[in-house]
C-alpha positions as CSV (number, residue, x, y, z in Angstrom):
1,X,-10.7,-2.3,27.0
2,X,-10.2,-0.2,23.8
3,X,-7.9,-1.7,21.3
4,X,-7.3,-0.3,17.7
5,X,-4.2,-1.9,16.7
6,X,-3.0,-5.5,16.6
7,X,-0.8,-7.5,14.6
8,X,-2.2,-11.7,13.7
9,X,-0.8,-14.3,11.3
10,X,-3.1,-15.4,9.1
11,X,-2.4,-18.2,6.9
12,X,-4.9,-20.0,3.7
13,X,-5.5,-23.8,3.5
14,X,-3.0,-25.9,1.6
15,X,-4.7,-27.9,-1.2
16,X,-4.7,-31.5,-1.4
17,X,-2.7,-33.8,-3.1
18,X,-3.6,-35.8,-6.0
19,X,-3.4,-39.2,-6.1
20,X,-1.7,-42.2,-7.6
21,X,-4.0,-45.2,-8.4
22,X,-4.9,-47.3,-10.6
23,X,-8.2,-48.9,-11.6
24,X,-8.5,-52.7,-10.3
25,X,-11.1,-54.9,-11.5
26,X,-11.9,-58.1,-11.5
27,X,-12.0,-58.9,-16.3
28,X,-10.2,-55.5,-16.4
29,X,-7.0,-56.3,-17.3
30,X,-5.8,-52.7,-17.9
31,X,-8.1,-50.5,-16.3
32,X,-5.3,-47.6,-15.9
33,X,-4.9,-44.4,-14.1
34,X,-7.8,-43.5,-11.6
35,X,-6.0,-40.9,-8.9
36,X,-8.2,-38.3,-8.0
37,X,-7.2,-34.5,-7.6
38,X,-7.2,-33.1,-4.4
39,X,-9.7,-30.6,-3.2
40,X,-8.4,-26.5,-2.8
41,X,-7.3,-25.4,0.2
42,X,-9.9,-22.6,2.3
43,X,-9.7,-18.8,1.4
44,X,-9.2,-16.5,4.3
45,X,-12.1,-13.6,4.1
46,X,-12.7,-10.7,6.1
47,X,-15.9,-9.2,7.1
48,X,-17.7,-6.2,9.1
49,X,-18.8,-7.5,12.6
50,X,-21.5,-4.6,13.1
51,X,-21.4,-5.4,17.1
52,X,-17.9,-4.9,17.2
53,X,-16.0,-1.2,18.1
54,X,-12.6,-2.8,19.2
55,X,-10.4,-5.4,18.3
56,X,-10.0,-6.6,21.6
57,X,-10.6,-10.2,20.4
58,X,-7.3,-10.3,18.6
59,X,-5.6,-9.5,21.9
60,X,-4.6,-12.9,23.0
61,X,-5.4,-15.0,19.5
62,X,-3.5,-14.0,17.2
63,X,-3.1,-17.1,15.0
64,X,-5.8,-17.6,12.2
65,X,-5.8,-20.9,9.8
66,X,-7.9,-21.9,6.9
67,X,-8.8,-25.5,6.4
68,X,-6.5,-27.4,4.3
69,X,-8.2,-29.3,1.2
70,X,-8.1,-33.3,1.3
71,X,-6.4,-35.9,-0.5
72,X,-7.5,-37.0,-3.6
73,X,-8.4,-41.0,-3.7
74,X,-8.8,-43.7,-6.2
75,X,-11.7,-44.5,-8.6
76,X,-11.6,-40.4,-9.9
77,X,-12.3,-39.4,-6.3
78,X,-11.9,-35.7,-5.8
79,X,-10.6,-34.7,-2.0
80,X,-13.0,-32.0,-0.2
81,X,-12.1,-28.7,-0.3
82,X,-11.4,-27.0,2.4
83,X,-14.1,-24.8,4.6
84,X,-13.5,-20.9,4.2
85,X,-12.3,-18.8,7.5
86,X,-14.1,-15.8,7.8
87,X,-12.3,-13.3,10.7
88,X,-14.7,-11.0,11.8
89,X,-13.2,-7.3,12.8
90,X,-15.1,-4.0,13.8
91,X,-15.9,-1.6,10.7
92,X,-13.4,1.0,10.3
93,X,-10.9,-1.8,10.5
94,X,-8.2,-1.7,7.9
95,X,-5.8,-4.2,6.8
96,X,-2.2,-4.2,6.1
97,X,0.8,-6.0,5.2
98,X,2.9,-6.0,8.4
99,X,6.4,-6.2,6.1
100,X,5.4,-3.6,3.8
101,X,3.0,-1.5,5.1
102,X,0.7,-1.4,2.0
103,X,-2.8,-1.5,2.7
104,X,-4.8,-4.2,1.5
105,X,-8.4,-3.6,2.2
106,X,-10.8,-1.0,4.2
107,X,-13.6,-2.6,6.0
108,X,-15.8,0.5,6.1
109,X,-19.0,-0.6,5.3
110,X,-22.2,-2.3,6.4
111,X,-21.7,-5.6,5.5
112,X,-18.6,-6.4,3.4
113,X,-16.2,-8.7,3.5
114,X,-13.0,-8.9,1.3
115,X,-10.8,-11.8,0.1
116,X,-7.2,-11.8,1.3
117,X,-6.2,-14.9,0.9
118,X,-6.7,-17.5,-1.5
119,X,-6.4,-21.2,-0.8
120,X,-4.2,-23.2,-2.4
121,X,-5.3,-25.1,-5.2
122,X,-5.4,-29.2,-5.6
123,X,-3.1,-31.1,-6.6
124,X,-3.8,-32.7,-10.1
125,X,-4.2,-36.7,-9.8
126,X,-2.3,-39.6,-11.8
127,X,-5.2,-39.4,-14.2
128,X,-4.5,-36.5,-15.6
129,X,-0.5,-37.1,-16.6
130,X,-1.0,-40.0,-19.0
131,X,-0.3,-40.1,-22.8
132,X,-0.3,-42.4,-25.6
133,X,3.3,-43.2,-24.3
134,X,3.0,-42.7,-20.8
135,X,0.4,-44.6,-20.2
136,X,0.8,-45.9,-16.0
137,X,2.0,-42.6,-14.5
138,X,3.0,-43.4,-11.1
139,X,3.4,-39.5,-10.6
140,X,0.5,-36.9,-9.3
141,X,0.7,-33.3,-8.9
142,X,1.1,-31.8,-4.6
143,X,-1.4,-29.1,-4.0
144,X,-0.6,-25.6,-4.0
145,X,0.8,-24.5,-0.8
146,X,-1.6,-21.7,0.7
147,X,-0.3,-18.5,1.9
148,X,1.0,-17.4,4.9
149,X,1.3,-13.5,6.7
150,X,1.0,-11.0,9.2
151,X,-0.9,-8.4,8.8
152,X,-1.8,-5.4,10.8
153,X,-5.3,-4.4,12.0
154,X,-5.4,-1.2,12.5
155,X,-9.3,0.3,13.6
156,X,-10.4,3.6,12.7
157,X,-13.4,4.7,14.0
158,X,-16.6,6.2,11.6
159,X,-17.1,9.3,12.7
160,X,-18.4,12.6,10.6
161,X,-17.1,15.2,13.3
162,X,-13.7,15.3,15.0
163,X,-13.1,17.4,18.7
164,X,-9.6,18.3,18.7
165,X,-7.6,20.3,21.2
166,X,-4.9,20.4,24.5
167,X,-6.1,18.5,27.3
168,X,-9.0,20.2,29.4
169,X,-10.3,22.6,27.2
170,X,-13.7,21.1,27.6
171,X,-14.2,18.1,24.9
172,X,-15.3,15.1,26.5
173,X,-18.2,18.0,28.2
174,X,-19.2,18.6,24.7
175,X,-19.4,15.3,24.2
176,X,-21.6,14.5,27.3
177,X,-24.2,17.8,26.6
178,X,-24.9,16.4,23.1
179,X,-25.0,12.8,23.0
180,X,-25.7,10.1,25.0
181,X,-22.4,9.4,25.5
182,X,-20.9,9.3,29.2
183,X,-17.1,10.0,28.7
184,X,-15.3,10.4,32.2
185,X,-14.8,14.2,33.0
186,X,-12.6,15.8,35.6
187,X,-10.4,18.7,36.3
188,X,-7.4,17.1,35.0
189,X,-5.3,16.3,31.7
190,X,-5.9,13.1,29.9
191,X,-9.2,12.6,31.5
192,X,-9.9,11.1,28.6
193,X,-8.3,8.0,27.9
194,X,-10.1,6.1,24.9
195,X,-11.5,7.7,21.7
196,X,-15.4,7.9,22.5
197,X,-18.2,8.5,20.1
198,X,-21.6,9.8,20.3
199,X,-24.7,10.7,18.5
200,X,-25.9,14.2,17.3
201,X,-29.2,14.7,17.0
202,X,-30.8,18.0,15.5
203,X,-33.2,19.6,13.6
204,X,-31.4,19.3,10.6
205,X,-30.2,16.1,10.7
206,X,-27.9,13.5,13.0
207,X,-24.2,13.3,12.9
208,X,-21.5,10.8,14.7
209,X,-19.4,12.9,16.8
210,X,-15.9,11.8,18.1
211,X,-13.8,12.8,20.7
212,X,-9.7,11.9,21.3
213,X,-7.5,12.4,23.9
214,X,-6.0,15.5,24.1
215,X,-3.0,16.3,22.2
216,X,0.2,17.9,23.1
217,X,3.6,19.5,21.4
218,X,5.0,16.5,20.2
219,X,2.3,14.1,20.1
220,X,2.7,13.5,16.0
221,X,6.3,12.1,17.2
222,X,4.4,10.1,20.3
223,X,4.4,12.4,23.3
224,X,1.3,11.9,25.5
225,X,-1.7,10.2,23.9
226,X,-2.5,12.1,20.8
227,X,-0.7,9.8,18.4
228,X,-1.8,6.6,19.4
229,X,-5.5,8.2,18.6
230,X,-5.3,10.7,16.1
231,X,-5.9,7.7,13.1
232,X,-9.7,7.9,14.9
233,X,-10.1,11.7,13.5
234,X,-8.8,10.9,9.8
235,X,-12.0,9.8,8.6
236,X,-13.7,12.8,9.9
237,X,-15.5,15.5,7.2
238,X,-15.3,18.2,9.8
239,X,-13.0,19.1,13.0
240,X,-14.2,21.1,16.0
241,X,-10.9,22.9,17.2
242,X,-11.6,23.4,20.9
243,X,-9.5,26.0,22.9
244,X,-9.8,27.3,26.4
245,X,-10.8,30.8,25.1
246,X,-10.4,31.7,29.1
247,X,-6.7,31.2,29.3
248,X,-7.2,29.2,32.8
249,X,-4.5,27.1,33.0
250,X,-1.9,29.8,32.5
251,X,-1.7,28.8,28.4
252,X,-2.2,30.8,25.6
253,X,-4.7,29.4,23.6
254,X,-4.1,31.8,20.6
255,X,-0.4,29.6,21.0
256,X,-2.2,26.0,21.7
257,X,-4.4,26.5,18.1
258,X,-0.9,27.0,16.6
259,X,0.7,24.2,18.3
260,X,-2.6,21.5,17.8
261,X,-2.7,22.2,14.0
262,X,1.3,21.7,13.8
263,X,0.8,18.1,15.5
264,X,-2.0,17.4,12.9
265,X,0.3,18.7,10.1
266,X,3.1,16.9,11.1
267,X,0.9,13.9,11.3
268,X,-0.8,14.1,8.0
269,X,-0.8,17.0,5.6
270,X,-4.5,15.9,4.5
271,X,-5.9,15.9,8.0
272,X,-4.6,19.1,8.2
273,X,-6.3,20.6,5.6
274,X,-9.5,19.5,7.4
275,X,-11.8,21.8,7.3
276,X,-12.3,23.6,11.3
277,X,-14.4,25.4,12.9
278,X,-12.8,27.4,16.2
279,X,-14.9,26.3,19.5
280,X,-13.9,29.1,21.9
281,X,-14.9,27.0,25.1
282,X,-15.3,28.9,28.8
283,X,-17.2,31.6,27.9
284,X,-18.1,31.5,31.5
285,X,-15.2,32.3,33.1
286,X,-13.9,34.7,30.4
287,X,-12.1,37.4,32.1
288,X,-10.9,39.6,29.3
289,X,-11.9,39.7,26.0
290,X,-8.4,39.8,24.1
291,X,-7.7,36.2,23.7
292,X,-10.9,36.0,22.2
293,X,-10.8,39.1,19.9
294,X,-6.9,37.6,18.8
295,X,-8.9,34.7,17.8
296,X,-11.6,36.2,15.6
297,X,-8.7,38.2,13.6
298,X,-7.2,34.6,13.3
299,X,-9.7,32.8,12.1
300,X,-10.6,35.8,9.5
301,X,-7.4,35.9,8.1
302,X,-7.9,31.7,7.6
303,X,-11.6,31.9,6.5
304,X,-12.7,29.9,9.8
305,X,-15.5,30.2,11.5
306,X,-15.8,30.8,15.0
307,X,-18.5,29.7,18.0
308,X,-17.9,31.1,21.4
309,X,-19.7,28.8,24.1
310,X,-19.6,27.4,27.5
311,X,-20.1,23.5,27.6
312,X,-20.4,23.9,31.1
313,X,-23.7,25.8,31.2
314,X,-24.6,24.8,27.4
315,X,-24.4,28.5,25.8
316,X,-24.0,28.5,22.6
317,X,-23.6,24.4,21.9
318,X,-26.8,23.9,20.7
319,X,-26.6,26.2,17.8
320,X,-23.0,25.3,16.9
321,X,-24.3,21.3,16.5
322,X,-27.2,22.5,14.3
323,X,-24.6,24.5,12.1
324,X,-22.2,21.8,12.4
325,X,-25.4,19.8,11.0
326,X,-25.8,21.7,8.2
327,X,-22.2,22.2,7.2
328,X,-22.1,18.3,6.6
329,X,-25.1,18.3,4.0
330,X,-22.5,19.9,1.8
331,X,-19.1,18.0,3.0
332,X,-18.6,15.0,0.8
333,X,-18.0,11.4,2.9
334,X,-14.6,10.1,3.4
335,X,-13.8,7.3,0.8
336,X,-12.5,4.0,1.3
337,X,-9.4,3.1,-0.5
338,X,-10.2,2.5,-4.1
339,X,-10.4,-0.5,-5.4
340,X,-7.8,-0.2,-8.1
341,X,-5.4,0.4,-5.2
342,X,-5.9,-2.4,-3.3
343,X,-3.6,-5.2,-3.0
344,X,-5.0,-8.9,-3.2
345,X,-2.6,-11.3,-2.7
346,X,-2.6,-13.8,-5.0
347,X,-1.2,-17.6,-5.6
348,X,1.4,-16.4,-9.0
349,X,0.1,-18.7,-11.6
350,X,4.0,-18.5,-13.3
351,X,6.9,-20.3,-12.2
352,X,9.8,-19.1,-10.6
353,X,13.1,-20.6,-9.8
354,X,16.8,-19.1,-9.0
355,X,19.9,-20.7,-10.2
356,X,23.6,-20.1,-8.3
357,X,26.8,-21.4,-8.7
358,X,28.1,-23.2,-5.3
359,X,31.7,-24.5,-5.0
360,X,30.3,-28.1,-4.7
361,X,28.3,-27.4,-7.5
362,X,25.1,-25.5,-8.5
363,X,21.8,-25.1,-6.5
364,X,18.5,-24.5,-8.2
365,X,15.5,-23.5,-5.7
366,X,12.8,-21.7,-5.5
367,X,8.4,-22.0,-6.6
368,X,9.1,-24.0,-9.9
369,X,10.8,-26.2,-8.2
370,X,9.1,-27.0,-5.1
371,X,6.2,-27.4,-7.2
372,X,8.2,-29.6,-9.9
373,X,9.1,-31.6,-6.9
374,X,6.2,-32.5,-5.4
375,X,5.0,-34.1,-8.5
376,X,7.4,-36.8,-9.3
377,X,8.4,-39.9,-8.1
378,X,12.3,-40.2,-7.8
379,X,12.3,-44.5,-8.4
380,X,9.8,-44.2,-11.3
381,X,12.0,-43.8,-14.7
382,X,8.9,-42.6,-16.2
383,X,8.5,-39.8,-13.7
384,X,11.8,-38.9,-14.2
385,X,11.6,-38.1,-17.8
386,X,8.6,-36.3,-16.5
387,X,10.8,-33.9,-14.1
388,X,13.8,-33.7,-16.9
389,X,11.0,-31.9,-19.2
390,X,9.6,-29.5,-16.8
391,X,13.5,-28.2,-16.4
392,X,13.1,-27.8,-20.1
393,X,10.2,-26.6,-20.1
394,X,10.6,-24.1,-17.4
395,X,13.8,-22.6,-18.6
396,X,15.6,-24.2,-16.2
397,X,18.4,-26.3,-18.1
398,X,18.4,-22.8,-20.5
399,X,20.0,-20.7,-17.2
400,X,22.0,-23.7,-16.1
401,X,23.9,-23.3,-19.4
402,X,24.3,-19.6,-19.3
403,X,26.0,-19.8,-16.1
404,X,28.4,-22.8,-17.8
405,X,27.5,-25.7,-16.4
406,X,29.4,-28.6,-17.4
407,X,29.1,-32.4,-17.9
408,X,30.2,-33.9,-14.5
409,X,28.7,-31.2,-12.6
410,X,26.4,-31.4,-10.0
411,X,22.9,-29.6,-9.4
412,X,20.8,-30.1,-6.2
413,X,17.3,-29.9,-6.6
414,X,15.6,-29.8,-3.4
415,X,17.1,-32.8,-1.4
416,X,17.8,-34.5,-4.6
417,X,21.1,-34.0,-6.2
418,X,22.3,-35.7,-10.1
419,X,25.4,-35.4,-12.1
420,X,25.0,-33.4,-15.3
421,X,24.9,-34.3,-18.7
422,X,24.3,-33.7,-22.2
């Protein structure tokens, strides 16, 4: 089964916390602080699977998880870090941000593989909080927690040639007379069910050659099949703009090359300015010729160039693959998305907090906190002097102020509430 879009939930490895120990030795009557930090949580990367042309794997999993890192331990012991997850996806893939939309990487070549997201990073141990006047912390630092989101997958296949056009003009025939590729052909619309790709081979050169299910009036808004597979074409350097030159089905082809290169407009302005070459296809049957002379004034009045052929008895298609050859030693590759562009999401090194005013008092949450939070110990005075200078340090008694606070008020940090004072 062909699948080209999927949504997972990815999440990075928590780091471990530091921990709270002291050194106890036999003559040692003070040996102090020994907790050891914990180790960082596992990144999440992802890299080109080169036997991959799907993303059927992500049809049923759908949930990916990095390895969290360990616990730090007595005697300066640092906790393991965690291992990395590496999720392996077809090239072509790209990656988004399900809740924005904003693309994050663009697995398009050989061998890459891209960091998305980071691990969280260990907790700092006892060890590392004492002073000449704080001398037994009984306090360490949480690790980081690692990041968690969904993201789309969204597959677009490599190709250097597009076949666009109705349903039944001839494509997937193309297709099978060129390559080595076997797409199902019949007398009927959407034979063609699946993108398929193909080989060129010529005298001047080989090529990757794609073909889409037809498309109709209306597939850019999701009629028939053309939306759900025109992403496969965008990559493309060169379009081959079939049309059934015979007028067999009763249409007007000079009407469906209007109509296909609205629905590639309407679905993106830059595919639209592709360049095309005109495949009349059905030379064979061709009754009349003035279909096919309304086409050459056409494509002279657009500067496109025209092949008139028959797929069905091969006239004509190996010349227009050895000009198609040709035409692509001067048509510049598609580029991935640059890497200033890119988004890498990242664990903010700065703190961040929001203060409101409650009628039961105020309420102060958010990163600074949490992380505050998870390094002191509420029944240690020590540690509490330790958590009233972070809120000084952070800003945090600053805002309470400007939004008036007052002795005798309360502030709930967390699930920890106090009374206010000065």
């Amino acid at each position: 089964m062909f699948v080209d879009y999927t949504k997972i939930l990815v999440k990075s490895g928590d780091g471990g916390n530091g921990a709270i120990s002291f050194r106890r030795e036999k003559y040692v009557a003070a040996g102090g602080p020994d907790g050891g930090d914990g180790g960082k949580g596992g990144d999440v990367y992802f890299t080109v699977n080169p036997d991959a042309n799907t993303l059927i794997d992500f049809r049923y999993n759908k949930k990916f998880k990095a390895e969290s890192g360990k616990n730090g331990s007595g005697g300066h012991c640092y906790g393991k870090s965690g291992e990395d997850l590496y999720i392996k996806v077809p090239k072509g893939t790209i990656i988004k941000d399900a809740s924005s939309g904003t693309i994050i990487a663009d697995l398009s070549e050989d061998g890459q593989t891209e960091l998305i997201l980071p691990g969280g990073k260990g907790g700092k141990g006892n060890s590392h909080f004492a002073t000449s006047t704080r001398q037994a912390p009984r306090f360490a630092q949480d690790g980081e927690k690692g990041i968690e989101k969904e993201l789309i997958l969204e597959l677009k296949l490599i190709a250097d040639v597009g076949l666009v056009g109705f349903p039944n003009v001839g494509k997937s025939t193309i297709l099978s007379m060129v390559t080595a590729a076997t797409p199902k052909i019949a007398d009927y619309h959407f034979t063609t069910l699946e993108p398929n790709l193909g080989v060129v081979k010529t005298k001047h050169g080989s090529f990757v050659l794609a073909d889409i299910p037809g498309i109709i009036e209306g597939a850019s808004q999701g009629i028939g099949l053309g939306l759900q597979f025109l992403r496969h074409i965008e990559r493309t350097r060169l379009l081959l703009h079939v049309i059934d030159i015979s007028g067999s089905e009763g249409r007007n082809p000079i009407n469906d090359f209007y109509q296909v290169n609205e629905e590639l407009k309407q679905y993106s302005e830059k595919l639209a300015k592709r360049k095309q070459i005109i495949v009349a296809n059905k030379a064979d049957i061709l009754q009349i010729e003035t279909y096919y002379t309304e086409i050459l004034k056409i494509a002279k009045k657009q500067n496109i160039e025209v092949f008139k052929i028959s797929a069905a008895t091969g006239q004509g298609i190996q010349d227009l693959m050895e000009h198609v050859a040709e035409i692509l030693k001067t048509l510049p590759k598609e580029e991935i998305i640059p890497t200033d562009n890119r988004v890498i999401y990242e664990l903010k090194e700065e703190e961040q907090f929001k203060v409101r005013k409650e009628k039961e008092g105020y309420i102060v949450e958010g990163v600074a906190i949490d992380r505050i939070l998870g390094r002191v110990n509420m029944a240690d005075n020590e540690s509490l002097y330790y958590f009233q200078k972070c809120l000084r340090e952070y800003g945090i008694e600053t805002e309470l102020r400007k939004q008036g606070i007052q002795p005798g008020d309360m502030v709930k940090f967390g699930n920890w509430e106090f009374e206010w004072y000065e």
